[in-house]
C-alpha positions in Angstrom: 0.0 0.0 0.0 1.4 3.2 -1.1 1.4 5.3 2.4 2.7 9.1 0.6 -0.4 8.8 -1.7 -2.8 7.9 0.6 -1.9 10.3 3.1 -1.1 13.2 0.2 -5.0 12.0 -1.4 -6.6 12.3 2.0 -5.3 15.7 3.3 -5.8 17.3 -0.5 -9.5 16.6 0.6 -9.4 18.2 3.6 -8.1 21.3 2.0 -10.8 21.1 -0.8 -13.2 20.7 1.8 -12.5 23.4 4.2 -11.6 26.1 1.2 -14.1 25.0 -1.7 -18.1 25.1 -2.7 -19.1 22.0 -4.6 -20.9 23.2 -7.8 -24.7 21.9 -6.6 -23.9 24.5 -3.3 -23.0 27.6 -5.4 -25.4 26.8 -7.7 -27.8 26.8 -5.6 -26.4 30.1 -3.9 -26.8 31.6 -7.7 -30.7 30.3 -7.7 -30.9 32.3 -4.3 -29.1 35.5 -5.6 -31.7 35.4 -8.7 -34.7 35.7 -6.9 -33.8 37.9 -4.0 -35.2 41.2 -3.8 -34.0 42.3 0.0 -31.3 44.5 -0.9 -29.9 43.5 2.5 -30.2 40.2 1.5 -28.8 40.7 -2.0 -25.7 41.8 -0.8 -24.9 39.6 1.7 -25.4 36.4 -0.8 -23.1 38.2 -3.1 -20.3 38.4 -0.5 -20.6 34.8 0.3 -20.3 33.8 -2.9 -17.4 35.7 -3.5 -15.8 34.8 -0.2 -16.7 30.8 -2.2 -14.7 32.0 -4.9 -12.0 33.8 -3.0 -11.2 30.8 -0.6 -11.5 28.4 -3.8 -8.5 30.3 -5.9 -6.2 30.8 -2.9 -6.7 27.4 -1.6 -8.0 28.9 1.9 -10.3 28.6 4.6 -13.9 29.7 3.8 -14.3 30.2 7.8 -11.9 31.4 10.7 -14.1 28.4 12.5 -11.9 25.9 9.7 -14.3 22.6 11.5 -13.9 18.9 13.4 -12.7 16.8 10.5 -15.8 14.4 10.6 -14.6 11.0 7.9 -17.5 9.0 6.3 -15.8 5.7 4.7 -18.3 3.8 1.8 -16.5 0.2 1.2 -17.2 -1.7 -1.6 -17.9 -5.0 -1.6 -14.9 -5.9 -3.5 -12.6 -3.9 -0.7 -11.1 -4.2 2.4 -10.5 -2.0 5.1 -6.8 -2.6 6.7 -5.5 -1.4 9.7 -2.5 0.1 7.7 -5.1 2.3 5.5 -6.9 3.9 8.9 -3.5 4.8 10.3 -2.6 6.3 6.7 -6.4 8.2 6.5 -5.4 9.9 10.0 -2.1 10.7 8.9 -3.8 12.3 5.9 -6.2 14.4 8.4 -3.3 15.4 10.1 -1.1 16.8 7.3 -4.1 18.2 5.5 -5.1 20.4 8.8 -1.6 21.5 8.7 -1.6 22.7 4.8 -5.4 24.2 5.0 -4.6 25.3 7.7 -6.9 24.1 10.7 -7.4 26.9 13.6 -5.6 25.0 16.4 -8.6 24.1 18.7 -6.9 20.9 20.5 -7.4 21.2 23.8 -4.1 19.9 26.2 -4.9 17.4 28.6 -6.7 14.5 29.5 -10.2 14.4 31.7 -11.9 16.8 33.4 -8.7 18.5 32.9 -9.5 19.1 29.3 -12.9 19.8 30.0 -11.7 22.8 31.6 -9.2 23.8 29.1 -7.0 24.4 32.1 -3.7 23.2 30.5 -4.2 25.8 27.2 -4.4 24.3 23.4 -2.1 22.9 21.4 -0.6 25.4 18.8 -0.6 22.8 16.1 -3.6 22.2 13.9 -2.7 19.0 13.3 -3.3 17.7 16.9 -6.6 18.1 16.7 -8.3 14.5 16.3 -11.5 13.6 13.8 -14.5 12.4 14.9 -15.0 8.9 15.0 -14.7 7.5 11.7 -18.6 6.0 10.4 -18.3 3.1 7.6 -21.2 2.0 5.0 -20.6 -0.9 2.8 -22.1 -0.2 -0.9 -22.4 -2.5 -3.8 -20.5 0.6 -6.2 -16.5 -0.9 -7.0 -15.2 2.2 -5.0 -13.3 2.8 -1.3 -14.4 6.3 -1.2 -14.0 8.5 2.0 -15.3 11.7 2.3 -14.2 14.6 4.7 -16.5 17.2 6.2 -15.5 19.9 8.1 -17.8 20.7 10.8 -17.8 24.0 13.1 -19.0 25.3 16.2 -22.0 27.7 15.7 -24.3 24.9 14.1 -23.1 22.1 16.9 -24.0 24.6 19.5 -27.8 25.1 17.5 -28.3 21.8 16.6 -29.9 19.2 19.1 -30.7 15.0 18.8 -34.0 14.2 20.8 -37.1 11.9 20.8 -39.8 12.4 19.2 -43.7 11.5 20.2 -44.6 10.6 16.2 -47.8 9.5 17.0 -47.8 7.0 13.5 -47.6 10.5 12.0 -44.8 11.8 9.7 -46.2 15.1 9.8 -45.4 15.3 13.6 -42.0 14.7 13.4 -41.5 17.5 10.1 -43.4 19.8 12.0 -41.1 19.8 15.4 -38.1 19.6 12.5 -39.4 22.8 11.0 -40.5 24.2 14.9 -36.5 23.1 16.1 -35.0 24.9 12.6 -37.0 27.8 13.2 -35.5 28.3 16.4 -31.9 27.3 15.4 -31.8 30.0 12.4 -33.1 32.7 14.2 -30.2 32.2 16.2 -26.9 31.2 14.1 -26.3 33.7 12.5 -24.5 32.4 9.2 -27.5 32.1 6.7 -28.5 30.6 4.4 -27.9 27.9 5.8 -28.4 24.0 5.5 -30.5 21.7 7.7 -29.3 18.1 7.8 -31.2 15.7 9.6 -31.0 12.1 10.5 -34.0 10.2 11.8 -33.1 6.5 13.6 -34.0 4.3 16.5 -31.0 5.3 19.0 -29.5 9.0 19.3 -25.8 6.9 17.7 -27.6 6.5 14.9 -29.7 9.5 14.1 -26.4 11.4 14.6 -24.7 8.8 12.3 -27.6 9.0 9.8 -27.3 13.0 9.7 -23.6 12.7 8.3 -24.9 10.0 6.0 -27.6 13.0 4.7 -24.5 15.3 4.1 -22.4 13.1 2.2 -25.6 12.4 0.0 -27.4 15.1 -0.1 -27.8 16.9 -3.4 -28.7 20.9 -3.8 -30.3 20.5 -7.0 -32.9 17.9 -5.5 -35.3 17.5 -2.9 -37.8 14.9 -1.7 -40.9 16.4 -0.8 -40.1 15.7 2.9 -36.7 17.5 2.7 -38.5 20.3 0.3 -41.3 21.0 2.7 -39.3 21.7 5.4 -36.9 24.0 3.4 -40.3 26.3 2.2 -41.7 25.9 5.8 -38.4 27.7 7.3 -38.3 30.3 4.5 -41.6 31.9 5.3 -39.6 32.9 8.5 -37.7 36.1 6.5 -34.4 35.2 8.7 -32.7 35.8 5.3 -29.0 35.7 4.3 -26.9 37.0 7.8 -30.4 37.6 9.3 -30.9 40.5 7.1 -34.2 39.4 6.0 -35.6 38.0 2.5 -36.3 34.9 0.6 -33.5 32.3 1.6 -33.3 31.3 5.4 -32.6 27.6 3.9 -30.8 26.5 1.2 -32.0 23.4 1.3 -32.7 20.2 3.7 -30.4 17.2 3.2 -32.5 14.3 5.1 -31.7 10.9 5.7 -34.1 8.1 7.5 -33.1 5.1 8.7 -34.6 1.9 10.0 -37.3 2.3 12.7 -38.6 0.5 15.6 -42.0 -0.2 16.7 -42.5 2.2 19.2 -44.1 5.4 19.6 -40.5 7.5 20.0 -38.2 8.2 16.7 -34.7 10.2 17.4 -34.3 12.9 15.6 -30.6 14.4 15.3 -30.9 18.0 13.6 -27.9 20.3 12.2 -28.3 23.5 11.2 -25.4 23.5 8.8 -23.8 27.4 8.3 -23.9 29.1 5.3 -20.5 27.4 4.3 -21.5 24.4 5.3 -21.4 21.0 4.4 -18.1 21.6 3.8 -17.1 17.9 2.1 -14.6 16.6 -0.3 -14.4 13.1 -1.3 -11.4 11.3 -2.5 -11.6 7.3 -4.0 -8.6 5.4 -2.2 -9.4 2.7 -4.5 -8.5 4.6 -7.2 -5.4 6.4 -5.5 -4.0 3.2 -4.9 -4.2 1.7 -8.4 -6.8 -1.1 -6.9 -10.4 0.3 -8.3 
């Protein structure tokens, strides 16, 4: 296994994903721009979209809040995961948080000592760990991982809970639009994004709302995903909170199995306006085996 290109592969992702639009996000920014009339508005679209294109030439951060590297793995069935390739996908993390770079937001220490951030942060961006890596297996011939980058404002508005369904999937869109309603009167950095995983345990509703990021598409929506999106724009929050058309970009949705019970957990992120930031690299491919 070729260590240099895996690791080179990997953190090239990181940088595309913490300094680049994919072309179904700015798109769907351009849609936005189009039909805005808020002047307010108008002009705060315009400067995220040139802060997209900005970040994209130089190869730099879209946010000072540069994000958690979260890694979602999809294995083919014709793959295998080694120990050797996890080590070299870390290694990748690590070097690509140094070339972005990553904010250093490692905090020192172990316990309730880090909890307290009593021992200061590290001053390398590269010490900061991903989340815990989540694996599918697909029946595509790939070894694909994607990285997101995912920042504070949206982790402190977003919020995985039960919810009371009553054998009605209206109930839980309507306490999804009630919850995003909330959340983007407060975050600030609109338009933004609302991913949302729906599962039987709160591990995997929060699983299943990566899984909605890595697939969700900008230039469709299911009606569940598209109903929630128009519900949240009659709000006005707007671009920045300035008002007009666009609280939402759109809603990337993902539901999983479900038990018989009364109770489905709901994990809701109210991605930021740069947000998902995501990149996806096939090792397969890298390593000459696809």
């Amino acid at each position: 296994m070729d260590r240099i290109r895996v690791i080179d592969a990997v953190a090239e992702a990181l940088v595309t994903a913490g300094s680049t639009y994919s072309p179904e996000k700015m798109r769907a920014y351009e849609r936005a721009l189009a039909v805005e009339t808020n002047e307010r508005a108008r002009w705060a679209l315009e400067q995220i979209i040139d802060n997209g294109r900005a970040a994209t030439e130089a190869r730099s951060p879209l946010c000072d809040d540069t994000g958690i590297p979260h890694l979602f793995l999809e294995v083919g069935r014709e793959h295998a995961v080694s120990d050797d390739l996890i080590r070299f996908i870390i290694e990748g993390v690590a070097e690509g948080l140094r070339r972005l770079p990553g904010r250093p937001m490692a905090v020192c220490g172990e316990g309730d000592v880090r909890l307290a951030q009593a021992e200061g942060m590290y001053e390398d961006p590269s010490m900061l760990e991903p989340a815990p890596m989540a694996v599918r297996v697909v029946d595509e011939d790939v070894l694909r991982l994607s990285v997101l980058m995912l920042g504070g404002g949206p982790a402190i508005r977003g919020r995985s809970f039960r919810v009371f369904h009553r054998h009605s999937a209206r109930v839980v869109k309507e306490q999804i639009v009630e919850w995003a309603v909330e959340a983007t009167s407060q975050l600030g950095c609109t338009p933004c994004t609302l991913a949302v995983g729906i599962g039987r345990s709160h591990y995997e509703a929060a699983n299943l709302m990566l899984e909605a990021q890595v697939y969700g598409n900008y230039d469709v929506q299911s009606d569940f995903e598209r109903q929630i999106t128009e519900a949240v724009n009659t709000q006005g929050v707007g671009a920045l909170g300035l008002g007009g058309h666009t609280t939402a970009l759109a809603t990337f949705a993902k539901i999983g199995p479900a038990r018989a019970s009364g109770v489905r957990i709901v994990c809701f992120r109210p991605c930021c306006c740069f947000e998902p930031r995501i990149a996806k690299v096939d090792l397969a491919e890298v390593m000459g085996i696809g």
